[in-house]
GUPABA-923427 format. One line per field, with one value per residue (C-alpha): x, y, z negated. Coordinates in steps of 0.25 Angstrom, whole numbers, padded with zeros to 4 digits. Layout:
// residues N
X	c(X;...)
Y	c(Y;...)
Z	c(Z;...)
// end
This chain:
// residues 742
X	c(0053;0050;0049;0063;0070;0065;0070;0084;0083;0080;0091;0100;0098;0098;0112;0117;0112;0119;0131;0131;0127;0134;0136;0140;0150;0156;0156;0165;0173;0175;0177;0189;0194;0193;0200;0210;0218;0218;0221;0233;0237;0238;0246;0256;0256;0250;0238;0236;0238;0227;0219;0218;0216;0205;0198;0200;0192;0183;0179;0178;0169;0155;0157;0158;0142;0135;0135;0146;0158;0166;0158;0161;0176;0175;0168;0177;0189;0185;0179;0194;0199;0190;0193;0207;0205;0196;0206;0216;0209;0204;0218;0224;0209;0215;0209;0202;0187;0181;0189;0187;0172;0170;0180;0173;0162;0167;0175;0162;0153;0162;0163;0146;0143;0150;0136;0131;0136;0129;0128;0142;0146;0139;0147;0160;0156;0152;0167;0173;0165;0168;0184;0182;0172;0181;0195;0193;0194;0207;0220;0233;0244;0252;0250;0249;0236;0238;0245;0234;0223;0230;0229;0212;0214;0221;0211;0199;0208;0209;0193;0191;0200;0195;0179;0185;0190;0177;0168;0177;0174;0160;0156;0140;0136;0132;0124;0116;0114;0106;0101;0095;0090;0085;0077;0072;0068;0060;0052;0050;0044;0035;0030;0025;0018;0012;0007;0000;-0009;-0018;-0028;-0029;-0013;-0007;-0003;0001;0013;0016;0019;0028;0034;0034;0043;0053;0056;0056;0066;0076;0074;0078;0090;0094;0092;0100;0112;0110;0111;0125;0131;0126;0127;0140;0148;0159;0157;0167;0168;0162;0152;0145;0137;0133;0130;0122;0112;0112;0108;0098;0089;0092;0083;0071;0072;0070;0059;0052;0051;0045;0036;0032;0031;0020;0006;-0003;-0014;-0017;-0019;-0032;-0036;-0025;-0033;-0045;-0042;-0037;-0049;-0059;-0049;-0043;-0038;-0026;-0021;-0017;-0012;-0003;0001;0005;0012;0018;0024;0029;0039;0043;0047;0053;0063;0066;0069;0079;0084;0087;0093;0105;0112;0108;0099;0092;0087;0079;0064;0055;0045;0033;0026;0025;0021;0010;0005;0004;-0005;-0014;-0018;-0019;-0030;-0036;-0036;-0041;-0051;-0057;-0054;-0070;-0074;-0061;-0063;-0053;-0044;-0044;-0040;-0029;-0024;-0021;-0015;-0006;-0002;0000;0008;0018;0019;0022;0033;0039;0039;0048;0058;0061;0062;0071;0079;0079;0083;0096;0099;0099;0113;0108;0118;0122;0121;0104;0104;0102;0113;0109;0118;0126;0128;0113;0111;0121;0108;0100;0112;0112;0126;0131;0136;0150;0150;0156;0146;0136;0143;0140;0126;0124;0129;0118;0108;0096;0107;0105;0118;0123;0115;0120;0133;0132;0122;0131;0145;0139;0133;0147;0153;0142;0146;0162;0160;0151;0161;0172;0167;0161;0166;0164;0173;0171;0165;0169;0158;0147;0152;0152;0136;0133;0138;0133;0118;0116;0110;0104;0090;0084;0077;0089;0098;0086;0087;0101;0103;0093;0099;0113;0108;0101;0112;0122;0115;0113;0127;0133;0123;0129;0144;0143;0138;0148;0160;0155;0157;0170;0182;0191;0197;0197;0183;0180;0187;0181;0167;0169;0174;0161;0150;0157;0155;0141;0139;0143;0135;0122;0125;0117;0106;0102;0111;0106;0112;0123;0124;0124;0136;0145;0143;0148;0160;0165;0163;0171;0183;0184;0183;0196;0201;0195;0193;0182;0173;0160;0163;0165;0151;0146;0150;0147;0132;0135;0143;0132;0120;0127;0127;0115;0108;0116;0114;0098;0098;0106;0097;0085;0092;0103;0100;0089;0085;0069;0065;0052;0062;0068;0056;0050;0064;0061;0046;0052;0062;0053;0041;0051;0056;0042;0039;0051;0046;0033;0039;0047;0037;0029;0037;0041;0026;0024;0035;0040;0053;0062;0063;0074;0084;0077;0065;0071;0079;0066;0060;0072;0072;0057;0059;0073;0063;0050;0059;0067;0054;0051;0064;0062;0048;0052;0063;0052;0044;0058;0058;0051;0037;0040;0049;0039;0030;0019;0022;0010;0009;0023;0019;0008;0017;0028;0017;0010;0023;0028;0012;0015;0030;0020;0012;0024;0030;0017;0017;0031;0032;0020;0025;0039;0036;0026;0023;0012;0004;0005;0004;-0009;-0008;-0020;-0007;0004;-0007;-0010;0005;0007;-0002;0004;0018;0013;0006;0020;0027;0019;0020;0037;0034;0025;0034;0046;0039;0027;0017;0007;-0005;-0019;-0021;-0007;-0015;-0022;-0035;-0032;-0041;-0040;-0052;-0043;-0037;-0051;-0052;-0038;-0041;-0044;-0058;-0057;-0066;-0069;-0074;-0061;-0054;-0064;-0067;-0052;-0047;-0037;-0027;-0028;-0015;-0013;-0026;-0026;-0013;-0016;-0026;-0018;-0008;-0020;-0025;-0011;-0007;-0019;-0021;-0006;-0008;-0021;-0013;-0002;-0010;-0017;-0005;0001;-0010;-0011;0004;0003;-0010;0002;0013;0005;0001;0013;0023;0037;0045;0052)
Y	c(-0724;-0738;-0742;-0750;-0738;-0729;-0737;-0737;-0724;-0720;-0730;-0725;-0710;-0715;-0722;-0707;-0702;-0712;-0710;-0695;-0695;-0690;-0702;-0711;-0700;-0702;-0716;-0715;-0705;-0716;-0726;-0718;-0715;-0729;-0737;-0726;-0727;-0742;-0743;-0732;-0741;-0755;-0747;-0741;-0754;-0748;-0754;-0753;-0737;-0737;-0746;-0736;-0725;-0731;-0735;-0721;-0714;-0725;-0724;-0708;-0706;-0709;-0694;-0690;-0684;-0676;-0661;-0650;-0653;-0647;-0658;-0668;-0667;-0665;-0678;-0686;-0680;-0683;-0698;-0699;-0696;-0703;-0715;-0713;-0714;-0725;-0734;-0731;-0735;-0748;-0750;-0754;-0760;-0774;-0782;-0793;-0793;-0789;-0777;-0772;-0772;-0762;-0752;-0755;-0752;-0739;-0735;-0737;-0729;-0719;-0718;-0718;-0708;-0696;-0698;-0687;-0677;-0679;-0685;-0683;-0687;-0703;-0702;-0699;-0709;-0719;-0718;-0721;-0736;-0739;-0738;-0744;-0757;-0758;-0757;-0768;-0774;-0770;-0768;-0765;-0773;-0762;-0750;-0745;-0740;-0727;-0728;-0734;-0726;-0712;-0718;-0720;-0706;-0701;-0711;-0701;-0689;-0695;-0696;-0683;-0678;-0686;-0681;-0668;-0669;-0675;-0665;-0656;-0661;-0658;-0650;-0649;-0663;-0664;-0652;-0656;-0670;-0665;-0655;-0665;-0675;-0662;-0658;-0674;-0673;-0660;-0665;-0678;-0671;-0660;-0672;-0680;-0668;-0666;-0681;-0676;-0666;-0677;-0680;-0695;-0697;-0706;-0693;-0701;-0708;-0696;-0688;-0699;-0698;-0681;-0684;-0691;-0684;-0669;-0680;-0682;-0667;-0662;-0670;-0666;-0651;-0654;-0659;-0648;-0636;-0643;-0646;-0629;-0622;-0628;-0633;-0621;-0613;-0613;-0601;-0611;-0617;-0603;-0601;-0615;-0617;-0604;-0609;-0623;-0618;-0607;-0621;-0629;-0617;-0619;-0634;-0632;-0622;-0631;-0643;-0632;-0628;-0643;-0646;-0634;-0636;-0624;-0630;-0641;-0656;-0659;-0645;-0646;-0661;-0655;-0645;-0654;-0664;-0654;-0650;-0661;-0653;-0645;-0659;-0660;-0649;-0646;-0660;-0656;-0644;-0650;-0662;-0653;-0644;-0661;-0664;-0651;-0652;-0667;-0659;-0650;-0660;-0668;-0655;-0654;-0643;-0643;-0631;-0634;-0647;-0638;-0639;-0627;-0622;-0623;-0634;-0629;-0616;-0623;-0631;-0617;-0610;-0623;-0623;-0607;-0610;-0620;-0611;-0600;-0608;-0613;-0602;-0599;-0612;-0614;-0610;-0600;-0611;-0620;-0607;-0603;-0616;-0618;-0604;-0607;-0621;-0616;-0605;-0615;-0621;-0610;-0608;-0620;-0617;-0604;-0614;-0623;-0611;-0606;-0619;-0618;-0605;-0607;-0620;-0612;-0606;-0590;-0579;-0581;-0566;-0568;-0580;-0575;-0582;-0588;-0584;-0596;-0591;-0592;-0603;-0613;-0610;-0620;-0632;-0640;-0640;-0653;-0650;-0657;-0653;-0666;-0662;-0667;-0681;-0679;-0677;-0689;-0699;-0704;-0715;-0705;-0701;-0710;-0708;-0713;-0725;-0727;-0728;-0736;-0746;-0745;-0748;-0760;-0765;-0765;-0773;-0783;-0784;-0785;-0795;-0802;-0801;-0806;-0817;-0824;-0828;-0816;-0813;-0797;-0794;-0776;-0780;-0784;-0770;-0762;-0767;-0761;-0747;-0746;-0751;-0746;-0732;-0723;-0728;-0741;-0741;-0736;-0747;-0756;-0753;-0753;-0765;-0772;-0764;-0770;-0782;-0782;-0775;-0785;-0798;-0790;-0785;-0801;-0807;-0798;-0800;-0815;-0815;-0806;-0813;-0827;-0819;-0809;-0814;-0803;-0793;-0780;-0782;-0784;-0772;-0763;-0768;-0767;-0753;-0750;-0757;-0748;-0737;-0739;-0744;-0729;-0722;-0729;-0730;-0719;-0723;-0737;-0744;-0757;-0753;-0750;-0761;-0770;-0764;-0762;-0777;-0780;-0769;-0777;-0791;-0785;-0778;-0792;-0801;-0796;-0799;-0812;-0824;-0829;-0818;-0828;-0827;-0811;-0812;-0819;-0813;-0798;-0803;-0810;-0797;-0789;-0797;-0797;-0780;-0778;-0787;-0781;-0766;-0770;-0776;-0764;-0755;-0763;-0768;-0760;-0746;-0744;-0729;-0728;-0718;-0716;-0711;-0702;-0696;-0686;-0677;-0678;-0673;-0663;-0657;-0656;-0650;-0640;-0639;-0635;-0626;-0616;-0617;-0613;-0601;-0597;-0598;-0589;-0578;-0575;-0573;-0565;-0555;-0559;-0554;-0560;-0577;-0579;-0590;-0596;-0599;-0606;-0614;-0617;-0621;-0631;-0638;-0640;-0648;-0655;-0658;-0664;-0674;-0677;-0682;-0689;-0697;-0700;-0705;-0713;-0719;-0723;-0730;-0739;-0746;-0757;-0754;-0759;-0746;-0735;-0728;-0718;-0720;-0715;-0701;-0698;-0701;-0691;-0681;-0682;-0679;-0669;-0662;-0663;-0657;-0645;-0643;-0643;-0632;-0624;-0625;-0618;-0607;-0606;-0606;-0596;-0585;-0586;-0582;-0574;-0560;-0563;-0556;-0550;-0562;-0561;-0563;-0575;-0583;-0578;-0585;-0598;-0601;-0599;-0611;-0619;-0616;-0619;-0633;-0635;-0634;-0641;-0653;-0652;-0652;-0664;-0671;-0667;-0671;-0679;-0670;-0665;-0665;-0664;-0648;-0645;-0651;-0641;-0645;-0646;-0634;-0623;-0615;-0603;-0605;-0602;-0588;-0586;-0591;-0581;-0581;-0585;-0585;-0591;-0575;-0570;-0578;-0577;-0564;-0558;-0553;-0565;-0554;-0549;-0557;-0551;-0555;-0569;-0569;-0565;-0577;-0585;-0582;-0581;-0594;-0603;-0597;-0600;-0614;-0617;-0611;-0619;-0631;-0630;-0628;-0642;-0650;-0644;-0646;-0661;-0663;-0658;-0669;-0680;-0674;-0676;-0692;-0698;-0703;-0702;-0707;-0722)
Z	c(0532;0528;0513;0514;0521;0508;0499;0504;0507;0492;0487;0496;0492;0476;0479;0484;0473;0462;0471;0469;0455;0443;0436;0449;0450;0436;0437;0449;0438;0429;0439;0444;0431;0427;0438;0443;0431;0433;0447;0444;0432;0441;0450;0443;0433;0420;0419;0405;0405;0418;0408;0397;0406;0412;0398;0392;0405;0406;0390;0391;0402;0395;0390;0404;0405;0413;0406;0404;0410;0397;0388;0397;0397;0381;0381;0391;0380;0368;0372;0378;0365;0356;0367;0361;0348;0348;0356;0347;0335;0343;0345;0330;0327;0327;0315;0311;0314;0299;0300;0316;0313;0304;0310;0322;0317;0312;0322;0333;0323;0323;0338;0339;0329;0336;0345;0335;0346;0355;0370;0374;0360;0362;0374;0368;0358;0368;0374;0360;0359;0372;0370;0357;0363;0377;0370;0363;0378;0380;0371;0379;0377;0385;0380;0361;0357;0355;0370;0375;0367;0373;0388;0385;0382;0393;0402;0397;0400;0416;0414;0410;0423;0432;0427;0428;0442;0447;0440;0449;0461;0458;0448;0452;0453;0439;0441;0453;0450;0435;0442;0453;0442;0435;0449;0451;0435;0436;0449;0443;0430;0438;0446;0433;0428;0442;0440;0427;0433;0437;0426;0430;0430;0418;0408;0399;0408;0415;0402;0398;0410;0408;0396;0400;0413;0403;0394;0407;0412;0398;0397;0412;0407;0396;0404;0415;0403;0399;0414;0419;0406;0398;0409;0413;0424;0435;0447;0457;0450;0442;0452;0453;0439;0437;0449;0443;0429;0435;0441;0430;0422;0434;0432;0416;0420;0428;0417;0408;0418;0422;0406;0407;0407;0407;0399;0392;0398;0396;0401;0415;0416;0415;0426;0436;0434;0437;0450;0454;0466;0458;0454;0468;0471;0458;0460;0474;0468;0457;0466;0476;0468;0461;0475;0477;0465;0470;0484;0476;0467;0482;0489;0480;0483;0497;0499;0512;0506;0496;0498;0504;0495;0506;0500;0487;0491;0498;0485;0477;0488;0489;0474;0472;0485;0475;0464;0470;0475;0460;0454;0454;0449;0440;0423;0420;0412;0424;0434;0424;0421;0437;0437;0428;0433;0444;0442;0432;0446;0453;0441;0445;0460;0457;0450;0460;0470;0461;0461;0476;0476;0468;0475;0488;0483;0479;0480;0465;0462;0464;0452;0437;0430;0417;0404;0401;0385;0385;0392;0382;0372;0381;0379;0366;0362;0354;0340;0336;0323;0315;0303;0315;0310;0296;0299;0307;0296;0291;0297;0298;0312;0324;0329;0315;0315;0331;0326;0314;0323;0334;0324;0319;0331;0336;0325;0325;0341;0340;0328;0338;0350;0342;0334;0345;0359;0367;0376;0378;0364;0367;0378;0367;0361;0373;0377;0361;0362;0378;0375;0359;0359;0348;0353;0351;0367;0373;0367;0370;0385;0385;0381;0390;0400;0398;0397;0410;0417;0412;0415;0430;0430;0427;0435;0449;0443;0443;0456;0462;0455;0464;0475;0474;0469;0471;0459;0467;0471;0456;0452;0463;0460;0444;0445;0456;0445;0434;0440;0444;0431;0425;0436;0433;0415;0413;0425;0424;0411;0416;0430;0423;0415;0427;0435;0421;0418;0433;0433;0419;0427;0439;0431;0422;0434;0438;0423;0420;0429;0423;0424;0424;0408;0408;0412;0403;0391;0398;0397;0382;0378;0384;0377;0364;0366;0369;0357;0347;0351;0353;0338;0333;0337;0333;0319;0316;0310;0320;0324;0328;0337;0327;0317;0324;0333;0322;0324;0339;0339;0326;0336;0347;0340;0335;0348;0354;0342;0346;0361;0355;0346;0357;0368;0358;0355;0371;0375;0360;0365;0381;0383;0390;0387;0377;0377;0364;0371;0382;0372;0364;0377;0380;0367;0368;0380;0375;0364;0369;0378;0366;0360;0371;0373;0357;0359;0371;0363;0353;0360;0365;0351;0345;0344;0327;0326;0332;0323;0328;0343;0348;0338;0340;0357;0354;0348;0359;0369;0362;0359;0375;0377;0368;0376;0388;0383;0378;0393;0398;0389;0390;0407;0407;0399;0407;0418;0415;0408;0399;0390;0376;0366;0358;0343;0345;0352;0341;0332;0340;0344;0328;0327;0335;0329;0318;0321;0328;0313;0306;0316;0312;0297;0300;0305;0298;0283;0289;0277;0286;0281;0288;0282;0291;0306;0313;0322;0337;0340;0329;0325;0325;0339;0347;0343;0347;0361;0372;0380;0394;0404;0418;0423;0418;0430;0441;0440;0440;0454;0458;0462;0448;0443;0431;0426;0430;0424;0410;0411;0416;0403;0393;0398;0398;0384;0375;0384;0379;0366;0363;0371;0360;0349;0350;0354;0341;0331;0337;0336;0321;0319;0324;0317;0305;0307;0313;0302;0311;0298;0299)
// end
C-alpha cells in the first residue's frame, strides 16, 4: 500500500470514528433541537415562540456530559430553570449604563460562583452566562418576559427529551466509546514504559509522558466509575453493565501493574546493561499485549475481531528459554528481579484474557458480579451542601476569585462594547466567559486558540460569501459548522473556534446584507475578548499555580501514606483485600496525576510567577517513584500467598511511614529542621536486611517452586522496602529546602 493510499485510508477511518463519536452525536442532538423548533415555528407563523424554544435547549445543553444518566437530566433541569430565571431578571434590567454595570457584575458572579460544586455545576454555571451574554442579542417584541422567559424553560424541557429519547436509542455508546479510549490509553501507557526498559532511551521525556497518559487514564476511570456504577440498571442492560464493570476492574489492574516496577531503576538499568538481550524481548512482550489492547479496543463488540493469544504465548516461552539459560551465570538479584518482571507480565496477560473472555459474551451465570453498594465507595460524590458556599467566600478560594475576576472582566467588557462603536458588543462578552478559565495557561491557550480559529473561521467565511449568494445554502451550512463546531469543542477549541465563527457568519448573512462588516467586528469583538481575559488573568486577582501546588504534593503524599498503611496491614495479616485498601489504592493514583496536572499547570505561567520549579519537579517525580514502588508491593502480595510478615519489616515500613509524616508537617508549617532528615541509607536498616546468596539460587531444584517462590518474595519486599525507604528520606530532605509559600 503506497504512502498516499495510507494516508487516506487513516483519514478516512479517523473521519468514521468522529462520525460515530459521542460528541459528534450530541451535536447532531443540539443541532436538532435547535433548528426543529425554528423550522416548526416558521411554519405554523410563531417564529418568536420557535425562537425561544430554540434559545432555552440551546443554552441547557452544555450540562449534557458524559457520566450518569440520572446526573445528567438533573443538570439539563436545573440549567433550564436557572436559564429561566436569568432571562427573567435580564428582562426588566433596562437602565442607564452607571447602574446595569454593577448589577451586571453581580448578577454574573453570582451565576460563576455556583462552580464550587463541582464539574457539572461550572456547566450549569456556564448555561446561566451564556443566556445572560446572548439575551442581550435579542428582546422580543412579541412575546412579555416572564412569557418569553417560561418558553426558554420549556425549550430545556424539549432538550431534556429529545437527550432522553436518543440515549434510548443507544444506551451503550457511552460505554464503549470510554472504554475504547480507555483500551487505546492503557496500550499507549504499557508501550512508553516498554520504551523505558532501555537504558539509553530519553527517561526523562518518557516519564513526562508516563504522567500525563496516567493523568488521561485516571480521568477516563473516573468517568467510566460514574457511567457503570451510578447509572440505573435496567433488565436488558444488567448484564451488560455488570461485564462492562468486571473489564473496567482488569483495565485498573493493568495501570497498577504497568505503574509496577519490581526493583529500583538504577538496579533494573543495571540488569539490562549487563544483558542487553532481555531488553528485547521484554520490549517484544510488553509491545505485543500494547498492540493487543489496540486490537480489542478496535474489535468493539465484535468477538471474532478479538486477537489470538499465540503470539504472546510465544514471547513468554522465548524469555523463560533465556532465563533458564543465565540462570548459572546470573546473581540471585539479577535471577529474581527477571522472575518477578516476568511474572508481573504474565499478571497482565491473564487480564487482557480475561477481558477477551468477557467480551466473547460468557453465560452470565459464570461472571462474579461485583456488589454495586460496595462498589459506590470507589465514586467521589460531589457535596451540595450550601455551607460549601459559605466556605468558598473568601479570596484564599479559586472559584471565588474566578468569579470576582470574571464579574469585573465583564463589566470592564460591556462598558467597553457600549461606549464605543461596536456593533455586537454581547460577542466581546461571549469570547470572555468561553476563553477565561481558573488557570492562567489554560486561558492563555484559549485565547490564542480563539483567536486563531477566528481570524481562520473569517478568513474561509469571506471567501465563501464571494462565491454563494443564496439564503438556504447559508442556513444549511451554518447549522452544519455549528454542529461541528460542538463535536470538536472539547477536542481541538481552535478547530472549534473556526467552524463557530463561520456558523455565526452563515446564520447572519441571511439577517444582515452587509455581512463583509459582520465579519469584521466578529474578529474586533473576538480580539477585544481574548485581551481582556488574558490581562485579567495576568492582572486581575491572579491565582499562581506555586501558591496553590504545596496542597497538591500535601494530598498526594497523604494519599501514598494511606496506600502504604494499607498495603501494610494486608501482608501483616492476609485475609481477604478489603475495600479500604482498594479505595486507598485509587486515591493514590487520582493523586499523583493530580500532581502532575498541577505541576504541568505550573510550568504554563510566566516564568516571573514560578518559584522552586525544579525541587517541586523533584518531588512530583520522586512522589510518582514511591506510587511506582507501592504498586509493586501492592500487585505481589495480590495475587500471591506470601509469608508471615517479619517484625524487621513492621519496623522498616514504620520508618518509612514515618519519613512520609514528617514530609506533610514540613510542608504543611515549612519548620523542619536538619535533626528531623534522615540519611538516605540508615545505619539501623542493614541489620534488618536479610542475607541472600547466589548459592541459594543455583543450587535449588528448578521444580522446587515453593522455594524459589519465598525468594522471589523475600527478594521483591526488602528491594521495595529499601526502594521506599530512600525515596522518602530524599523526599523529606526536599520537603525540608523548598519554600512553597507565595
Amino acid at each position: 500500500m503506497s504512502t498516499a493510499t495510507t494516508f487516506i485510508y487513516e483519514h478516512i477511518k479517523e473521519l468514521q470514528q468522529f462520525l460515530k463519536s459521542v460528541n459528534f452525536s450530541r451535536a447532531m442532538r443540539v443541532g436538532m433541537a435547535v433548528t426543529l423548533p425554528v423550522v416548526a415555528g416558521i411554519q405554523l407563523g410563531c417564529l418568536e415562540i420557535g425562537l425561544a424554544l430554540s434559545f432555552g435547549a440551546f443554552w441547557s445543553s452544555p450540562s449534557d456530559v458524559t457520566g450518569s444518566s440520572q446526573h445528567t437530566k438533573i443538570g439539563i433541569l436545573i440549567s433550564a430553570t436557572l436559564i429561566m430565571l436569568v432571562s427573567f431578571i435580564k428582562g426588566y434590567l433596562h437602565f442607564d449604563l452607571w447602574l446595569l454595570l454593577p448589577l451586571l457584575g453581580l448578577l454574573t458572579f453570582a451565576i460563576a460562583f455556583l462552580s464550587v460544586y463541582g464539574f457539572r455545576a461550572s456547566l450549569v454555571s456556564f448555561s446561566g452566562l451564556i443566556a445572560l451574554v446572548l439575551s442581550f442579542s435579542h428582546d422580543s417584541e412579541v412575546l412579555e418576559v416572564y412569557q418569553y422567559a417560561a418558553l426558554l424553560g420549556a425549550g430545556g424541557l424539549w432538550y431534556l427529551l429529545l437527550s432522553m429519547i436518543w440515549y434510548r436509542l443507544n444506551p451503550k455508546a457511552e460505554t464503549e466509546e470510554f472504554l475504547s479510549e480507555t483500551y487505546m490509553l492503557t496500550a499507549e501507557f504499557l508501550e512508553t514504559r516498554g520504551k523505558l526498559i532501555n537504558p539509553h532511551a530519553d527517561h526523562k521525556k518518557l516519564q513526562a509522558q508516563l504522567q500525563r497518559l496516567q493523568s488521561q487514564l485516571t480521568e477516563n476511570h473516573k468517568t467510566l466509575r460514574e457511567i457503570l456504577i451510578l447509572s440505573r440498571r435496567t433488565s436488558g442492560l444488567s448484564n451488560y453493565q455488570d461485564k462492562r464493570l468486571l473489564i473496567f476492574v482488569q483495565l485498573v489492574g493493568m495501570l497498577e501493574t504497568a505503574i509496577a516496577n519490581p526493583g529500583s531503576y538504577d538496579r533494573m538499568d543495571a540488569l539490562y546493561k549487563d544483558h542487553p538481550q532481555f531488553i528485547k524481548l521484554f520490549q517484544h512482550l510488553i509491545f505485543e499485549i500494547s498492540y493487543q489492547l489496540r486490537m480489542i479496543s478496535l474489535a468493539g463488540t465484535d468477538k471474532k475481531k478479538l486477537p489470538k493469544n499465540d503470539k504472546l504465548r510465544q514471547c513468554f516461552k522465548d524469555i523463560k528459554l533465556e532465563i533458564d539459560v543465565l540462570r548459572e551465570t546470573l546473581n540471585y538479584a539479577e535471577y529474581l528481579m527477571l522472575q518477578n518482571l516476568l511474572e508481573y507480565q504474565e499478571k497482565q496477560f491473564e487480564k487482557i484474557k480475561r477481558i477477551k473472555w468477557l467480551l466473547g459474551e460468557p453465560n452470565s451465570t459464570e461472571i462474579d458480579a461485583i456488589d454495586r453498594k460496595v462498589a459506590k465507595r470507589f465514586v467521589a460524590l460531589q457535596e451540595y451542601n450550601p455551607i460549601l458556599l459559605l466556605r468558598n467566600f473568601s479570596f484564599s478560594s479559586t472559584i471565588f476569585r474566578h468569579s470576582v475576576r470574571l464579574a469585573l472582566t465583564f463589566m470592564i467588557g460591556y462598558a467597553i462594547g457600549s461606549l464605543q462603536p461596536f456593533q455586537n458588543p454581547q460577542w466581546i462578552l461571549l469570547s470572555v466567559i468561553v476563553i477565561m478559565r481558573p488557570s492562567y495557561g489554560l486561558t492563555k491557550r484559549r485565547a490564542k486558540d480563539r483567536i486563531i480559529g477566528t481570524f481562520i473561521g473569517g478568513a474561509i467565511a469571506t471567501a465563501m460569501v464571494f462565491l454563494i449568494r443564496d439564503s438556504y445554502a447559508y442556513g444549511v451550512m451554518g447549522v452544519a459548522s455549528l454542529v461541528i463546531a460542538l463535536s470538536m469543542l472539547q477536542k481541538n477549541f481552535r478547530a472549534s473556534a473556526t467552524f463557530i465563527t463561520l456558523g455565526v457568519v452563515f446564520i447572519y448573512a441571511i439577517l444582515q446584507p452587509d455581512i463583509f462588516t459582520v465579519i469584521k467586528f466578529r474578529i474586533v469583538d473576538t480580539l477585544v475578548g481574548a485581551g481582556l481575559s488574558y490581562a485579567a488573568m495576568r492582572w486581575l486577582l491572579p491565582t499562581w499555580e506555586f501558591v496553590e501546588i504545596k496542597e497538591s504534593i500535601e494530598k498526594s503524599v497523604k494519599a501514598n501514606k494511606d496506600f502504604l498503611h494499607q498495603i501494610t496491614q494486608y501482608y501483616l495479616y492476609k485475609g481477604t483485600i478489603p475495600t479500604s485498601y482498594r479505595i486507598a489504592r485509587k486515591k493514590a493514583f487520582l493523586g499523583t496525576s493530580a500532581l502532575s496536572s498541577a505541576f504541568q499547570r505550573m510550568t504554563q505561567e510566566p516564568m516571573s510567577k514560578q518559584r522552586g520549579t525544579d525541587e517541586i519537579y523533584e518531588l512530583v517525580v520522586l512522589n510518582h517513584t514511591f506510587l511506582a514502588s507501592l504498586a509493586s508491593l501492592s500487585t505481589y502480595i495480590q495475587h500471591h500467598k506470601t509469608l508471615e510478615a517479619s517484625e524487621q519489616f513492621k519496623i522498616v515500613s514504620d520508618k518509612i511511614d514515618e519519613n512520609l509524616q514528617k514530609v506533610l508537617q514540613c510542608l504543611s508549617n515549612n519548620k523542619c529542621g536538619g535533626k528531623w532528615v534522615h540519611a538516605e541509607t540508615d545505619p539501623n536498616l542493614k541489620p534488618l536486611l536479610p542475607k541472600l546468596n547466589l548459592l541459594e539460587v543455583k543450587n535449588l531444584p528448578s521444580k522446587d517452586k515453593e522455594a524459589i517462590r519465598n525468594l522471589q518474595e523475600t527478594h521483591l519486599v526488602w528491594e521495595q522496602l529499601q526502594w521506599l525507604f530512600s525515596i522518602s528520606a530524599t523526599m523529606l530532605k526536599m520537603a525540608a529546602s523548598v519554600k512553597l509559600d507565595g
